[in-house]
C-alpha positions in Angstrom: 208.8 68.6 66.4 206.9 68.7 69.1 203.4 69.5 69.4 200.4 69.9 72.1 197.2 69.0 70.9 194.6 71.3 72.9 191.0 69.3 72.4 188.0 67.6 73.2 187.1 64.1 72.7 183.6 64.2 71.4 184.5 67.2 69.0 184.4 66.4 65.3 186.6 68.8 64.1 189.1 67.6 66.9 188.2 64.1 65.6 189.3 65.2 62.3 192.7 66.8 63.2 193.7 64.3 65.4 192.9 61.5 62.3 195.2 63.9 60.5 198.2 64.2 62.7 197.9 59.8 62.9 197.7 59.6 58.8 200.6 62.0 59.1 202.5 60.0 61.5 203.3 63.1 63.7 203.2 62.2 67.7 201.4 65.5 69.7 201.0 66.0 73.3 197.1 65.6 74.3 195.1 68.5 76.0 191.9 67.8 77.2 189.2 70.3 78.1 185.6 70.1 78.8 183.5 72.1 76.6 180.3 72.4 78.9 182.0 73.7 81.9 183.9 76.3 80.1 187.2 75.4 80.1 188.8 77.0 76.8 186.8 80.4 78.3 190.0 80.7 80.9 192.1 84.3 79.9 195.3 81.2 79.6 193.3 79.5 76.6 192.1 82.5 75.0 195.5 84.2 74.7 195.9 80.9 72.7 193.1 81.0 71.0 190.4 83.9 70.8 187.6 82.2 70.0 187.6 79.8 72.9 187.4 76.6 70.4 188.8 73.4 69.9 191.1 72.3 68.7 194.3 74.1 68.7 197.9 72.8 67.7 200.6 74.8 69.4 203.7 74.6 67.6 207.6 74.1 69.8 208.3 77.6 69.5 204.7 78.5 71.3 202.8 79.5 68.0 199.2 78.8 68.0 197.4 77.4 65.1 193.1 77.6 65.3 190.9 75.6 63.1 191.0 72.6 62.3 190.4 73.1 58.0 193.4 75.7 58.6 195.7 73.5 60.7 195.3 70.4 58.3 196.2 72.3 55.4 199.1 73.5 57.1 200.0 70.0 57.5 199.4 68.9 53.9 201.9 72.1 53.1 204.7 71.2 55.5 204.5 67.3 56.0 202.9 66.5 52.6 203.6 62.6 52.6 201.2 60.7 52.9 199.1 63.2 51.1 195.2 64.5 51.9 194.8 65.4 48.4 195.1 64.4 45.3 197.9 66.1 43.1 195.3 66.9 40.0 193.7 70.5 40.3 190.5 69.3 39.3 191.1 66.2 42.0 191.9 68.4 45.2 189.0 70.6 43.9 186.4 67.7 44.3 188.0 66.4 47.7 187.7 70.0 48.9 183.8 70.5 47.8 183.1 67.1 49.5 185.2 68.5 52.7 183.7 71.4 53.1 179.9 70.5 52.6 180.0 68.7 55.5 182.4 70.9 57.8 180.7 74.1 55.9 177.3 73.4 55.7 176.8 70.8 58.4 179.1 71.8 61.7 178.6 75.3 61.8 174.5 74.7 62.1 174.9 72.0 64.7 178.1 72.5 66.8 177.7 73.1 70.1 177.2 76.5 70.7 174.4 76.5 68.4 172.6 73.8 70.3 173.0 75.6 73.7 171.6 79.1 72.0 168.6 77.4 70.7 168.1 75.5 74.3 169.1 79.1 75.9 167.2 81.8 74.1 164.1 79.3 72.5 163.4 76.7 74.9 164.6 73.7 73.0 164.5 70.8 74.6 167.1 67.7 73.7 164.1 66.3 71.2 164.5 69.7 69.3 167.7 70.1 69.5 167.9 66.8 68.0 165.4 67.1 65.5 167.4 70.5 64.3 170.5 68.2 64.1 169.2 65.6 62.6 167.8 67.7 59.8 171.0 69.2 58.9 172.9 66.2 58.9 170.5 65.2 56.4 170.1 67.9 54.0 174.1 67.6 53.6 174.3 64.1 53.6 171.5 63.5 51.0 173.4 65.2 49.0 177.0 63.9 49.9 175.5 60.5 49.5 174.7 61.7 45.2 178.1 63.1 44.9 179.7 59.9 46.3 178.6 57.9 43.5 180.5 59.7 41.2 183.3 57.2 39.5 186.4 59.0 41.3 184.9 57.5 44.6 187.0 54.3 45.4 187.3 52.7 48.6 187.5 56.1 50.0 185.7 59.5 49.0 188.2 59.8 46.3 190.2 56.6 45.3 191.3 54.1 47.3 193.7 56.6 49.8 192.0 58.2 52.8 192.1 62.6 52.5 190.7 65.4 53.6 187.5 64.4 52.8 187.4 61.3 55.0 188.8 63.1 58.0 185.8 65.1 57.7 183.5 62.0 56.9 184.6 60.2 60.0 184.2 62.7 62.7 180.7 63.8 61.2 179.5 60.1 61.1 181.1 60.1 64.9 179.3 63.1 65.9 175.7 61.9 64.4 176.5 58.6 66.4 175.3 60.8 69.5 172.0 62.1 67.9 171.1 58.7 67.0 171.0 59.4 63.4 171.9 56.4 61.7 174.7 55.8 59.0 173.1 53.0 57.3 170.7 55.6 55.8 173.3 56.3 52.9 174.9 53.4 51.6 178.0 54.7 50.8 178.9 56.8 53.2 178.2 54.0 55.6 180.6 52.3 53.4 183.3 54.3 53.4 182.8 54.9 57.2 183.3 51.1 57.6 186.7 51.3 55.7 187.6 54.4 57.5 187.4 52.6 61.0 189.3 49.8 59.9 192.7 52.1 59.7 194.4 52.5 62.9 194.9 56.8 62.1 191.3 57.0 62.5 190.4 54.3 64.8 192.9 55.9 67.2 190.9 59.4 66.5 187.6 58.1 67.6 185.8 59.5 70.6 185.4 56.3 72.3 189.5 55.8 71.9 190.4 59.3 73.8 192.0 59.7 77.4 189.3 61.8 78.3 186.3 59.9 77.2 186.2 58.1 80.4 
């Protein structure tokens, strides 16, 4: 199969796919765009994609997935081994609450169109735009931090194989990286983080490790 991967290094949700598409062992064609000189706002990437975002996964036959919650799920469904979540209902239910309180609750408040409206239309500055994503990161992680210390947490969010909710982990740790906001507040995430970077999938993913990051 093969696959173009249309992306941005420093995004977290394009973080999280591409950690996805390594655990899944599934090679993809890298497309790089530059999100402040508005690159996916061309007519050829919005035929692709409507909402101008990364990332995108275009299939062979030209089909065009968006968002990155949406696309991995549509690899758990058609390349299920090694899976992203756990086989039990109540198991998947738990690694999807986790996912989504930091790709729900966190990215939508701080990604960067957000940023540039609150620079555009209220005058913040890079130490409030900070301070406004520094405050949802913790709000979320506070809370992620409780959750984690539930016994179903292993070596990863949930046991000891790497899912959903660690692709989601890693890229938001990656992100808060940039806003100086520092890991080692929450013990366990900053755990699992560790553990996370140790695996070539998502060491691979990371921002630093991306063509265009130069």
């Amino acid at each position: 199969m093969s696959l173009k991967l249309h992306n941005f290094f420093r995004s977290s949700t394009s973080t999280r796919l591409r950690a996805a598409l390594n655990l899944k062992g599934l090679d993809y064609d890298y497309v790089a765009y530059v999100l402040r000189n508005g690159e996916t706002r061309t007519p050829d990437y919005l035929a692709k994609n409507p909402q101008g975002l990364v990332p995108s996964l275009e299939l062979e036959d030209g089909t065009t997935l968006i968002q990155s919650l949406a696309i991995i799920e549509w690899l758990e469904e058609t390349h299920p081994d090694p899976a992203l979540l756990p086989a039990d209902p109540l198991g998947r239910a738990r690694v999807r609450g986790l996912a989504y309180m930091i790709a729900c609750e966190i990215h939508p408040l701080n990604n960067l169109r957000v940023l540039f409206r609150l620079r555009d239309q209220f005058g913040a500055d890079e130490e409030w735009q900070r301070a406004w994503f520094t405050h949802w990161v913790r709000t979320t992680f506070d809370a992620l931090e409780q959750a984690l210390q539930d016994p179903a947490t292993g070596t990863y969010c949930h046991g000891d194989t790497p899912g959903l909710a660690d692709l989601c982990l890693y890229a938001q740790v990656w992100n808060n990286k940039r806003f100086e906001v520092p890991v080692e507040d929450w013990p366990t995430i900053a755990r699992i983080f560790e553990a996370l970077d140790a695996l070539p999938a998502f060491r691979n993913a990371a921002p630093p490790n991306q063509p265009d990051a130069a």
